[in-house]
C-alpha positions in Angstrom: 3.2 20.4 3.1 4.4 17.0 3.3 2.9 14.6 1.1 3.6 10.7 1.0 2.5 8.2 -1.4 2.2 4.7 0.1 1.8 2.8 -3.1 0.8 -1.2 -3.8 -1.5 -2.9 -5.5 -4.0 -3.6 -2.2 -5.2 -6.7 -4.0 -6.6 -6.8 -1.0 -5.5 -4.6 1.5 -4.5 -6.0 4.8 -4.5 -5.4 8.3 -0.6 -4.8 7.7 -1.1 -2.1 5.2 -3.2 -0.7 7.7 -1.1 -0.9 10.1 2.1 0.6 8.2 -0.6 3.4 7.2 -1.7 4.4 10.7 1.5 4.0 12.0 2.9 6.5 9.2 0.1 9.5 9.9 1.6 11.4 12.3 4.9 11.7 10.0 3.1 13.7 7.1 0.3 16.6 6.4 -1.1 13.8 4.0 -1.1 10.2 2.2 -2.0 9.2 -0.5 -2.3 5.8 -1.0 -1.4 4.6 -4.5 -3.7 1.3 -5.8 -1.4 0.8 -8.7 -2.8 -0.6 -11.8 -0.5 -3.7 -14.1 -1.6 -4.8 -17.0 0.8 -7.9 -16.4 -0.5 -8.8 -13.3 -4.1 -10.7 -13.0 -6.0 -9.0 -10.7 -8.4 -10.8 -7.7 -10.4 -7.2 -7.2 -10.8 -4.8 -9.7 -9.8 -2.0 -9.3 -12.4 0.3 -8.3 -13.3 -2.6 -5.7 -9.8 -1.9 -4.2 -10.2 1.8 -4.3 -13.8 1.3 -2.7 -11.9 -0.9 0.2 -9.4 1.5 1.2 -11.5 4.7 0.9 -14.2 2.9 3.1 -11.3 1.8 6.0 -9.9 5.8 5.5 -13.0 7.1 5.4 -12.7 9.2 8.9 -8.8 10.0 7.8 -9.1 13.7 6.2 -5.8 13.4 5.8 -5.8 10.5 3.7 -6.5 10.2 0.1 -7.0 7.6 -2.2 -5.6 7.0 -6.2 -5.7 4.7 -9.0 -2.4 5.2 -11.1 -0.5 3.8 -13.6 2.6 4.0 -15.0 5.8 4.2 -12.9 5.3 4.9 -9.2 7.7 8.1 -9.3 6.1 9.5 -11.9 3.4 9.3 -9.9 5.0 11.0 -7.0 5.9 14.3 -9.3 2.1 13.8 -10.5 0.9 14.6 -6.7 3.7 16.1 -5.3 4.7 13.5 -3.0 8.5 13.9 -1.8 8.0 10.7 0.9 7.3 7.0 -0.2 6.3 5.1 2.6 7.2 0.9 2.4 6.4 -1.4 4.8 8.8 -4.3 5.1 8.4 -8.2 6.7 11.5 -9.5 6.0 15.0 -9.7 4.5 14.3 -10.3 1.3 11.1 -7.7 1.6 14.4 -5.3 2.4 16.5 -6.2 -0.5 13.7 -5.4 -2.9 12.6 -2.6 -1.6 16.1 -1.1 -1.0 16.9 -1.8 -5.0 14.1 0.0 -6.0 14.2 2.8 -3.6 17.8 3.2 -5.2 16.5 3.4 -8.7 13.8 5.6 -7.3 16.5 8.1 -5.5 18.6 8.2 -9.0 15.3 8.8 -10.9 13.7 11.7 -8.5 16.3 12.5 -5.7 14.0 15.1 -4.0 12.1 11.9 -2.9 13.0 9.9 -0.1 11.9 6.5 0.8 10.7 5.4 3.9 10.9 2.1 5.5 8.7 0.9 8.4 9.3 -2.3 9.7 5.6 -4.4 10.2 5.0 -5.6 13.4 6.0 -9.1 14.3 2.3 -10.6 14.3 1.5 -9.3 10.9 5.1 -10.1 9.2 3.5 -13.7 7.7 0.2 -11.8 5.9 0.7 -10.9 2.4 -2.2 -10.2 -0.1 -1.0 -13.1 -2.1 -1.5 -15.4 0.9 -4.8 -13.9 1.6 -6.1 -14.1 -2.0 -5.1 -18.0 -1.8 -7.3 -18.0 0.8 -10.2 -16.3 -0.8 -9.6 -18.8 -3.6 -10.3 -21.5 -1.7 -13.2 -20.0 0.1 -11.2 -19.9 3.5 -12.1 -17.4 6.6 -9.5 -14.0 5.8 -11.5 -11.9 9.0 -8.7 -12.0 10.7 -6.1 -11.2 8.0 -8.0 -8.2 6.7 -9.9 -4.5 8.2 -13.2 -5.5 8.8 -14.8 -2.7 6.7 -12.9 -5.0 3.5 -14.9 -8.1 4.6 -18.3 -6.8 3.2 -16.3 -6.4 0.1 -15.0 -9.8 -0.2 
């Protein structure tokens, strides 16, 4: 069976998660998509509000799963048997990061490979970050985000 973890933070998911998701389905027997949880990082939404939000979007996707996870992302890949990581990239510098840590990830658990999907041109500005700013300021995200998120938000 192959298993893929698409992992993030979804703090909030986007229409380009979504998109990289959907677009990644027909390439595995299942996903699992990874809300990881960092102590460092302030979160906007907790996390079982995040995990709520993607398992509501996924909901008609059997072959999708949702996880909360901590810890490093490999690890959790040995933890579910994941030997895919899919990554969705906008940009250059999106690239270099992800490259660098799919390195370290390759050196750390070889048996899993990375996988890189480029977003689609009219999503490649929206970023959580962006979106959260938005919420911040009590700004319109409907057309940044899945509309089974806005009920959420």
């Amino acid at each position: 069976m192959k298993i893929a973890l698409f992992p993030g933070s979804f703090d909030p998911i986007t229409i380009a998660h979504v998109d990289i998701l959907k677009r990644s389905l027909p390439l595995f027997d299942k996903i699992v998509v990874g809300i990881g949880l960092n102590s460092s990082k302030q979160s906007f939404l907790s996390a079982e509000k995040r995990e709520e939000i993607v398992k509501s979007i996924f909901v008609n996707d059997s072959n999708v799963e949702v996880q909360l996870y901590q810890g490093l992302t490999i690890d959790f890949c040995k933890k579910i048997n994941a030997t895919y990581m899919v990554r969705g990239i906008r940009s250059a510098s999106d690239f270099e990061y992800e490259r660098a840590i799919a390195q370290i990830n390759k050196t750390m658990m070889p048996e899993v490979e990375t996988i890189i999907l480029l977003s689609r041109p009219e999503y490649s500005a929206i970023s959580s970050t962006i979106v959260r700013d938005i919420l911040r300021n009590n700004g319109d995200v409907s057309q940044f985000v899945p509309k089974e998120a806005l009920e959420f938000l």
